[in-house]
TIMI-2910 file (N, C-alpha, C, CB; in pm, 1 decimal, decimal comma, always signed):
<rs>
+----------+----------+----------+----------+----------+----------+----------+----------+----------+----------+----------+----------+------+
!      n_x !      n_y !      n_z !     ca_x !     ca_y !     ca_z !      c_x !      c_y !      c_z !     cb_x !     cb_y !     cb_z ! resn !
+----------+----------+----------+----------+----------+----------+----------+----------+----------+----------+----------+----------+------+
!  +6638,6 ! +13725,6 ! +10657,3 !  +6646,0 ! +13583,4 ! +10680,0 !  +6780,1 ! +13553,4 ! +10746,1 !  +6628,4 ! +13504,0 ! +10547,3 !  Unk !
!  +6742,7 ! +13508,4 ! +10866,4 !  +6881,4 ! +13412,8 ! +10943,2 !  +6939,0 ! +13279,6 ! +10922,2 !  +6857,7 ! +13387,7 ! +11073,8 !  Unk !
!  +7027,0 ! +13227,9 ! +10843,0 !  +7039,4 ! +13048,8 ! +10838,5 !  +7064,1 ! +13012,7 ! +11013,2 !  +7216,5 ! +12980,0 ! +10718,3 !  Unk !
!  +7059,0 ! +12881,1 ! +11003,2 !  +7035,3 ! +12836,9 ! +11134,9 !  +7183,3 ! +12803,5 ! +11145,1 !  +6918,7 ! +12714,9 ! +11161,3 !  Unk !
!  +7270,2 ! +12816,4 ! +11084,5 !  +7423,8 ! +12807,5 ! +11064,5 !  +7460,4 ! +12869,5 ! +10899,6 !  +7475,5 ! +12625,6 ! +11084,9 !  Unk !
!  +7612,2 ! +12867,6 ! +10932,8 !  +7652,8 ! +13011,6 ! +10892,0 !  +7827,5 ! +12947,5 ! +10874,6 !  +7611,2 ! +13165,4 ! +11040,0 !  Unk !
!  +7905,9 ! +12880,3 ! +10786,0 !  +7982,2 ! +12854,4 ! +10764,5 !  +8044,4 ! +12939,6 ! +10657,2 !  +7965,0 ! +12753,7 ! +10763,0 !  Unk !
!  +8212,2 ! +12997,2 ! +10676,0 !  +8225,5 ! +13072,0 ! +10573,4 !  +8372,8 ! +12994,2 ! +10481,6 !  +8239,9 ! +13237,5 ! +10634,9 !  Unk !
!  +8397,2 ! +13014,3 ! +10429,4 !  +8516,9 ! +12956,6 ! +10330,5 !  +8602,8 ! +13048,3 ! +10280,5 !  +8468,8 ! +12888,9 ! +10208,4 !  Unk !
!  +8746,6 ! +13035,8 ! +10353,9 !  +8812,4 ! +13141,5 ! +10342,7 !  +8978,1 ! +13030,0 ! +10237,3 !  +8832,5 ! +13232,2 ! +10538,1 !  Unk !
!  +8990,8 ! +13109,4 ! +10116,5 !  +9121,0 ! +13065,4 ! +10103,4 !  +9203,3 ! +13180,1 ! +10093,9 !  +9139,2 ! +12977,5 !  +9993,0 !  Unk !
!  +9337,1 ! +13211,9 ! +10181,8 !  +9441,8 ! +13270,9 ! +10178,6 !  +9516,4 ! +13348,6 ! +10030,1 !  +9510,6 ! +13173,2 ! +10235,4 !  Unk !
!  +9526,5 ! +13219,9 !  +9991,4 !  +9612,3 ! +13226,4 !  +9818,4 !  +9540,2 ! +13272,6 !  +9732,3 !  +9656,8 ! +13089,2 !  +9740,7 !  Unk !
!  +9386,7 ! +13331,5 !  +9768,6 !  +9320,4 ! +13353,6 !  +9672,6 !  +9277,7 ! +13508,6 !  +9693,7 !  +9216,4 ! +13250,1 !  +9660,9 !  Unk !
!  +9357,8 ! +13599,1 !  +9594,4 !  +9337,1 ! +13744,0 !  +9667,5 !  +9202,7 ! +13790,1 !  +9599,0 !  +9475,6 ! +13866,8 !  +9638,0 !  Unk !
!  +9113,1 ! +13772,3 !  +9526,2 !  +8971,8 ! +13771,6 !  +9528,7 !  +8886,5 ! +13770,9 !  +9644,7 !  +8938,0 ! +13677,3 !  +9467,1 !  Unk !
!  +8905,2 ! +13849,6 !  +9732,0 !  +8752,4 ! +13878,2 !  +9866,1 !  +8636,0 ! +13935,9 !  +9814,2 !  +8782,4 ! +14000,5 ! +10002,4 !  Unk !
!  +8549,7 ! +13861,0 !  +9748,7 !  +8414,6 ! +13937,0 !  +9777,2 !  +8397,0 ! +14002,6 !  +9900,8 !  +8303,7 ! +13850,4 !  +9770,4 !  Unk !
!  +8319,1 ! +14104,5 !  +9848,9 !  +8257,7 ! +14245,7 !  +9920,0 !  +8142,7 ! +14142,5 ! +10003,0 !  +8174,0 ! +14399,6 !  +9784,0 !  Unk !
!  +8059,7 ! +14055,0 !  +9935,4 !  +7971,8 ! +14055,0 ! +10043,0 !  +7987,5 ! +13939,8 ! +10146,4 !  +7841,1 ! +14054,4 !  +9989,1 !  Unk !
!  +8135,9 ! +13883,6 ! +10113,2 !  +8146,7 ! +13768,9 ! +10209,1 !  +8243,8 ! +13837,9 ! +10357,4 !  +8238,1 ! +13621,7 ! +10114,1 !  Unk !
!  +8289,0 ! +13997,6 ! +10239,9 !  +8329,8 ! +14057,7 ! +10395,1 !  +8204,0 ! +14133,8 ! +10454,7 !  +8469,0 ! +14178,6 ! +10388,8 !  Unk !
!  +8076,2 ! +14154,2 ! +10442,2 !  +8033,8 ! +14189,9 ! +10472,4 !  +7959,1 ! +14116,9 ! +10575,0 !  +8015,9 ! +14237,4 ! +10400,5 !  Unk !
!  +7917,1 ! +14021,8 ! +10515,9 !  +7884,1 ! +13886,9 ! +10633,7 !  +7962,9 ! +13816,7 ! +10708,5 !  +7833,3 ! +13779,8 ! +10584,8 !  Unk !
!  +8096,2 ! +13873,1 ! +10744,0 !  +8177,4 ! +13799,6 ! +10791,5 !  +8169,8 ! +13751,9 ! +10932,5 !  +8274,8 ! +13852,6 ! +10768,1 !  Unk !
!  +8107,4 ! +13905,3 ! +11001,0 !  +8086,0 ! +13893,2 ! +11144,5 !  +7965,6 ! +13787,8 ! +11178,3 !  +8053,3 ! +14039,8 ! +11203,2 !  Unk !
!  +7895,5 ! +13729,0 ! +11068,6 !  +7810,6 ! +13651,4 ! +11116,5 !  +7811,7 ! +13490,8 ! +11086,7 !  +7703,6 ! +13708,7 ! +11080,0 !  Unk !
!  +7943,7 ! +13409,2 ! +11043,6 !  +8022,2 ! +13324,1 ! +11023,3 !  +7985,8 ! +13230,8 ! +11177,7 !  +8174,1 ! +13392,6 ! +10989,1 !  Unk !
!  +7941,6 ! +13107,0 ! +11226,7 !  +7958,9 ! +13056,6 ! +11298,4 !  +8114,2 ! +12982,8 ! +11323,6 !  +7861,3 ! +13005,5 ! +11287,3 !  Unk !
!  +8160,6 ! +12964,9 ! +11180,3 !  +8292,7 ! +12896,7 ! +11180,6 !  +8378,6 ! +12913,9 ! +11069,9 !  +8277,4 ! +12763,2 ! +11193,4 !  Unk !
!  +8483,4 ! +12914,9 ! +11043,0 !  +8560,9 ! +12910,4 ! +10913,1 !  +8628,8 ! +12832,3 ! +10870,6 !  +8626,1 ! +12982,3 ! +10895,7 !  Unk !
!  +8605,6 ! +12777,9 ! +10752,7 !  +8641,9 ! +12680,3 ! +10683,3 !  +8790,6 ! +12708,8 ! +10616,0 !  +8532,4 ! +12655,3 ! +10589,8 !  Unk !
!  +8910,6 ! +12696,5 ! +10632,9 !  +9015,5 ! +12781,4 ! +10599,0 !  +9071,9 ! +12692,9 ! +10524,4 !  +9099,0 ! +12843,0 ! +10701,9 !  Unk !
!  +9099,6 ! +12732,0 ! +10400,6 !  +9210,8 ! +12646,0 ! +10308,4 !  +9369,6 ! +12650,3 ! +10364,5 !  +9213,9 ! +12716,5 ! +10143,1 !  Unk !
!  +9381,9 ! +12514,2 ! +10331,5 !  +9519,7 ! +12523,2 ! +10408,6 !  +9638,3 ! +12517,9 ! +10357,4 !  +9534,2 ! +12436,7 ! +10490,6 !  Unk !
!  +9670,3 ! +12612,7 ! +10341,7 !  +9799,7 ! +12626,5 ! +10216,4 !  +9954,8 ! +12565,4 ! +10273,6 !  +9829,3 ! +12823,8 ! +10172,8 !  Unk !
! +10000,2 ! +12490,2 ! +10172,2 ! +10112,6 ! +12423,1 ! +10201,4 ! +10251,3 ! +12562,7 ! +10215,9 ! +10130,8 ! +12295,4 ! +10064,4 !  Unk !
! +10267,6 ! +12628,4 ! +10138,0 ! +10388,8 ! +12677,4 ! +10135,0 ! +10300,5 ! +12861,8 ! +10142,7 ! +10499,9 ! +12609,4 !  +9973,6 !  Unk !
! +10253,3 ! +12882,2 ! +10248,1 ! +10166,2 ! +13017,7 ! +10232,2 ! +10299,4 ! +13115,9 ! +10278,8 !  +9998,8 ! +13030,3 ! +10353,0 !  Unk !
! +10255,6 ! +13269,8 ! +10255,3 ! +10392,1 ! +13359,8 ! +10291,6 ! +10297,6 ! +13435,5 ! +10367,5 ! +10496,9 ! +13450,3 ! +10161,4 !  Unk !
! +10136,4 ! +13460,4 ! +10374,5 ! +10023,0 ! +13589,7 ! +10448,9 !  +9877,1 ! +13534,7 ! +10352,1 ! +10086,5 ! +13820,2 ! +10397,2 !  Unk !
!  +9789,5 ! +13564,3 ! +10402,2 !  +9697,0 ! +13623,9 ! +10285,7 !  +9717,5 ! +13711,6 ! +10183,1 !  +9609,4 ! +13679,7 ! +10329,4 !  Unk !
!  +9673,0 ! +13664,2 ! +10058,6 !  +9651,0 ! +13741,8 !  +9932,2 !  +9607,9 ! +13881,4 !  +9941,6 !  +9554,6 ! +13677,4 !  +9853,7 !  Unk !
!  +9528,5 ! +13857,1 ! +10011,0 !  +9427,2 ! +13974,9 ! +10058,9 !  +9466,2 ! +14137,8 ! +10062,2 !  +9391,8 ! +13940,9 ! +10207,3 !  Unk !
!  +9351,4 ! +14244,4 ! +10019,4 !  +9412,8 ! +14329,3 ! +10077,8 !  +9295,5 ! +14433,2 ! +10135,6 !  +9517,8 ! +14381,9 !  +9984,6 !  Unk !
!  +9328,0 ! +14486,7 ! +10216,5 !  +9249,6 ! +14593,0 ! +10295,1 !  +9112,5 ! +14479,5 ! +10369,4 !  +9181,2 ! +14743,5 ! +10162,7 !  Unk !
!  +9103,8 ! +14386,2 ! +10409,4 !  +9018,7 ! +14276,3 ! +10488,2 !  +9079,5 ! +14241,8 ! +10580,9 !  +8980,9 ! +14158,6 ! +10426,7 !  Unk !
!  +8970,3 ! +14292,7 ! +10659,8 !  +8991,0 ! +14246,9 ! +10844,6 !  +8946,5 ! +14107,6 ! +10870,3 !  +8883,7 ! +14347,4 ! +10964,4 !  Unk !
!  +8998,2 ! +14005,5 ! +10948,1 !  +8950,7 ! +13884,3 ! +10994,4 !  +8901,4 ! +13901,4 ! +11165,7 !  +9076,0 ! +13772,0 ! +10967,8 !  Unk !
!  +8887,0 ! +14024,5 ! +11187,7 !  +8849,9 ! +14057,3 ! +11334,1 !  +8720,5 ! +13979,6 ! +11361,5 !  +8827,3 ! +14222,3 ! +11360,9 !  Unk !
!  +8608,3 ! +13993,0 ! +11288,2 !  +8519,4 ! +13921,9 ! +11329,5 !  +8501,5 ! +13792,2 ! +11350,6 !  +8456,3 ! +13945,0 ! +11281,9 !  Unk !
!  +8632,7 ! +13742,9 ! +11282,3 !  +8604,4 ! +13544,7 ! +11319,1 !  +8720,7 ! +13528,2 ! +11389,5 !  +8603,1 ! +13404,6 ! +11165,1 !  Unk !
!  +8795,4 ! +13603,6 ! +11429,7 !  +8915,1 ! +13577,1 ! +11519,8 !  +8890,4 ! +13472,9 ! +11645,0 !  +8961,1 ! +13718,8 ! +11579,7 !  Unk !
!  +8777,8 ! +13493,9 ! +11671,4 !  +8722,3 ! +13386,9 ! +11769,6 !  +8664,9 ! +13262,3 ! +11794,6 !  +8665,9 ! +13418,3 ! +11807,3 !  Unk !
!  +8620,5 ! +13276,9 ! +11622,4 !  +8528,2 ! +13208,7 ! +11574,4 !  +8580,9 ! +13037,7 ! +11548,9 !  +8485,0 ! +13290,9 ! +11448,0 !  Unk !
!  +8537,0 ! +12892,6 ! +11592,9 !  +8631,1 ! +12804,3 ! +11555,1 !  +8664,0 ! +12756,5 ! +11435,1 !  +8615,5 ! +12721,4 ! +11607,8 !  Unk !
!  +8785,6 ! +12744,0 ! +11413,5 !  +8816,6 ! +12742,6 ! +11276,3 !  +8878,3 ! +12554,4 ! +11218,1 !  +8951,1 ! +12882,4 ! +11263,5 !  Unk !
!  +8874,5 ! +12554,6 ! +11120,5 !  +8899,2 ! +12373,3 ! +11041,1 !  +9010,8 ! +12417,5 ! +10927,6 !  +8712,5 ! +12281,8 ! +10933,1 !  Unk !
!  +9068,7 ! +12382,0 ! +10937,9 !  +9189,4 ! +12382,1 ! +10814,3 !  +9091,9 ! +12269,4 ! +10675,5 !  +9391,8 ! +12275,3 ! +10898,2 !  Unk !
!  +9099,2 ! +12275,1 ! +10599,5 !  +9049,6 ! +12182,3 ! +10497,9 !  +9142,8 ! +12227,7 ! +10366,2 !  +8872,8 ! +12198,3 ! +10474,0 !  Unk !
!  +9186,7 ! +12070,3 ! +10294,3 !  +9280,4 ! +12079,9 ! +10211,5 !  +9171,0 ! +12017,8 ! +10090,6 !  +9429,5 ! +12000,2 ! +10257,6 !  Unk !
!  +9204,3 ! +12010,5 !  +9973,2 !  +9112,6 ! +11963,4 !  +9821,6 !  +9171,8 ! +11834,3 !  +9832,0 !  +9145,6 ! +12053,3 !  +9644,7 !  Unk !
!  +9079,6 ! +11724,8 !  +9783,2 !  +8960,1 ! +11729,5 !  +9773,5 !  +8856,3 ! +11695,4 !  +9877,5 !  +8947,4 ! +11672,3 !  +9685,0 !  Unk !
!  +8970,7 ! +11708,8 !  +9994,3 !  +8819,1 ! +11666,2 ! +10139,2 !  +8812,6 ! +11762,6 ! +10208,5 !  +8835,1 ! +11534,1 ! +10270,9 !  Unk !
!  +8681,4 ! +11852,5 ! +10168,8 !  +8666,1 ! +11987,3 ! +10198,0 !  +8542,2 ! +11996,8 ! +10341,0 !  +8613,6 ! +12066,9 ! +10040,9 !  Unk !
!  +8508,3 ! +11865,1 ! +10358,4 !  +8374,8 ! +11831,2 ! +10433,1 !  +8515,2 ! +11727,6 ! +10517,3 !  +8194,7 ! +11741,3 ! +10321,6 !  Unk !
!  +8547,2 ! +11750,1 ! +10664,1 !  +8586,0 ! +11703,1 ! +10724,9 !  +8528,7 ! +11634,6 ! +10818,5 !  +8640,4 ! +11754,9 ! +10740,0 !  Unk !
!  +8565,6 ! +11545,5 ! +10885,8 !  +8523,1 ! +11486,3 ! +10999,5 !  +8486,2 ! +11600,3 ! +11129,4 !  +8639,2 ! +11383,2 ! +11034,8 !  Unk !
!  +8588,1 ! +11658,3 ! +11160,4 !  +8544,5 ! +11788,8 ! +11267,2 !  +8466,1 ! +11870,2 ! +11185,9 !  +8674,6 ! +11888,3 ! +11332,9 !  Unk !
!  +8433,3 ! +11893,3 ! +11110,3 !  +8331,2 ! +11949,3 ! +11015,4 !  +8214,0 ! +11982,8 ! +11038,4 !  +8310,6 ! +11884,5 ! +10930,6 !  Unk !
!  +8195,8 ! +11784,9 ! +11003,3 !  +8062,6 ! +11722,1 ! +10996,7 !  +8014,7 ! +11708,1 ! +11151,4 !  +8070,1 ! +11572,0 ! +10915,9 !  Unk !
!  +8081,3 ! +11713,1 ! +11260,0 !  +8080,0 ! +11690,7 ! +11406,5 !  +8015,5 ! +11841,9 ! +11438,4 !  +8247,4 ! +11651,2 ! +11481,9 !  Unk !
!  +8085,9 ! +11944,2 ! +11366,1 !  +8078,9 ! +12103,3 ! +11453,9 !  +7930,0 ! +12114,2 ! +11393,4 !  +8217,1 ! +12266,5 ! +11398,8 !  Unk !
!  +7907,4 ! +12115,2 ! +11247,4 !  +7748,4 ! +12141,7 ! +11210,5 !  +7684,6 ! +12056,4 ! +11263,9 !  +7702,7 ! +12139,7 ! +11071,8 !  Unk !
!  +7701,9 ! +11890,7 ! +11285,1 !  +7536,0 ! +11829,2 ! +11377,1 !  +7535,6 ! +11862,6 ! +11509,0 !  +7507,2 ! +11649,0 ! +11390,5 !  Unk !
!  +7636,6 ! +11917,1 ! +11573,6 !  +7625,7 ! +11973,3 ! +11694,3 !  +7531,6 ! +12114,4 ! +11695,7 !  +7769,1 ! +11995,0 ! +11740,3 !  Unk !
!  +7601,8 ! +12162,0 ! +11598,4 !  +7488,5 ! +12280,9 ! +11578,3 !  +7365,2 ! +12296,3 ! +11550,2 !  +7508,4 ! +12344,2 ! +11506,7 !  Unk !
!  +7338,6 ! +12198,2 ! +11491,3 !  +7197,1 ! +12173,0 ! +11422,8 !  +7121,3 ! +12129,7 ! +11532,8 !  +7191,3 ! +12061,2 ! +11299,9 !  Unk !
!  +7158,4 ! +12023,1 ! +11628,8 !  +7110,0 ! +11966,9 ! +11739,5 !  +7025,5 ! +12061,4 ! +11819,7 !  +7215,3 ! +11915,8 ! +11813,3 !  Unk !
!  +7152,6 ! +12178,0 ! +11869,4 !  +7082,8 ! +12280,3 ! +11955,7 !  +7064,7 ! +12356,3 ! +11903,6 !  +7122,2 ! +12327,6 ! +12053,0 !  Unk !
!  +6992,1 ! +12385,5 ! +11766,5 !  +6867,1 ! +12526,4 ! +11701,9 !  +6770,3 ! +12479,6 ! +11690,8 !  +6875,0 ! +12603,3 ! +11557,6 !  Unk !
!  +6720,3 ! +12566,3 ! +11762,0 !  +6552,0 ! +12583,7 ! +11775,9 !  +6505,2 ! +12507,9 ! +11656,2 !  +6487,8 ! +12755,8 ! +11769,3 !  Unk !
!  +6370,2 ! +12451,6 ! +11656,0 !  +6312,3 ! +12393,6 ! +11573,0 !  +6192,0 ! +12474,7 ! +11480,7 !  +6274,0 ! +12289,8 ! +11643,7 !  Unk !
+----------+----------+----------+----------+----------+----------+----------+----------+----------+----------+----------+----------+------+
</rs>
Protein backbone atom coordinates (compact mmCIF):
# COMPACT_ATOMS: atom_id res chain seq x y z
CA UNK A 1 0.00 0.00 0.00
CA UNK A 2 1.13 3.57 -1.18
CA UNK A 3 -0.44 6.75 0.87
CA UNK A 4 -1.20 9.36 -1.56
CA UNK A 5 1.17 11.56 0.72
CA UNK A 6 3.75 10.75 2.98
CA UNK A 7 4.71 13.33 5.70
CA UNK A 8 7.44 12.44 8.16
CA UNK A 9 8.15 14.08 11.71
CA UNK A 10 11.49 14.47 12.60
CA UNK A 11 12.59 15.93 16.14
CA UNK A 12 16.41 16.55 16.54
CA UNK A 13 16.47 16.54 20.55
CA UNK A 14 14.92 13.39 20.49
CA UNK A 15 17.65 10.61 20.13
CA UNK A 16 14.94 7.80 19.83
CA UNK A 17 14.90 6.99 15.74
CA UNK A 18 12.71 4.29 15.07
CA UNK A 19 14.01 1.65 12.75
CA UNK A 20 11.00 1.85 10.68
CA UNK A 21 10.70 5.56 10.26
CA UNK A 22 14.36 5.18 9.00
CA UNK A 23 13.35 2.79 6.91
CA UNK A 24 10.64 4.74 5.20
CA UNK A 25 12.49 7.64 5.11
CA UNK A 26 13.30 7.72 1.43
CA UNK A 27 9.68 7.80 0.83
CA UNK A 28 8.75 11.07 2.96
CA UNK A 29 7.16 13.67 0.54
CA UNK A 30 8.16 16.33 3.19
CA UNK A 31 9.51 16.80 6.70
CA UNK A 32 8.00 18.11 9.39
CA UNK A 33 11.11 19.21 11.58
CA UNK A 34 10.89 20.26 15.18
CA UNK A 35 12.48 23.30 15.71
CA UNK A 36 14.69 23.46 18.48
CA UNK A 37 15.50 26.69 20.17
CA UNK A 38 18.99 26.18 21.60
CA UNK A 39 19.93 22.76 19.39
CA UNK A 40 23.96 21.78 19.37
CA UNK A 41 23.27 18.54 16.14
CA UNK A 42 20.82 15.82 16.21
CA UNK A 43 20.46 13.40 19.06
CA UNK A 44 20.75 10.87 16.70
CA UNK A 45 23.07 8.27 16.03
CA UNK A 46 24.19 6.19 13.07
CA UNK A 47 20.90 7.89 10.76
CA UNK A 48 21.34 9.24 7.47
CA UNK A 49 18.98 12.21 6.40
CA UNK A 50 20.22 11.61 2.70
CA UNK A 51 16.98 10.68 1.54
CA UNK A 52 15.02 13.89 2.44
CA UNK A 53 17.90 16.17 1.89
CA UNK A 54 15.85 17.37 -0.93
CA UNK A 55 12.83 16.84 0.24
CA UNK A 56 10.80 20.32 1.34
CA UNK A 57 11.04 20.82 4.70
CA UNK A 58 8.59 23.14 7.61
CA UNK A 59 10.16 23.92 10.85
CA UNK A 60 7.09 23.42 13.37
CA UNK A 61 7.36 24.45 17.03
CA UNK A 62 4.49 22.91 19.99
CA UNK A 63 1.73 23.57 20.07
CA UNK A 64 1.17 24.56 16.27
CA UNK A 65 2.38 21.54 14.71
CA UNK A 66 -0.16 21.87 11.57
CA UNK A 67 1.15 25.09 9.98
CA UNK A 68 -0.11 27.31 7.51
CA UNK A 69 2.70 26.20 4.81
CA UNK A 70 1.69 22.88 6.00
CA UNK A 71 -1.77 22.93 5.32
CA UNK A 72 -0.90 24.76 1.74
CA UNK A 73 1.97 21.90 0.81
CA UNK A 74 -0.67 18.83 1.58
CA UNK A 75 -3.87 20.50 -0.43
CA UNK A 76 -1.53 21.12 -3.09
CA UNK A 77 -0.70 17.66 -2.99
CA UNK A 78 -3.84 16.21 -2.67
CA UNK A 79 -5.09 18.37 -5.63
CA UNK A 80 -2.68 16.71 -8.08
CA UNK A 81 -3.14 12.74 -6.99
CA UNK A 82 -4.80 10.78 -9.04
CA UNK A 83 -8.24 10.05 -7.98
Amino acid sequence: MKPDLYLTVLDPATADFKESAQTYLDRADAVLLHAAENSTGPAWERVSLKPVVNRPTFAIRPPDYVTPEVVEFVRARLSSSPQ
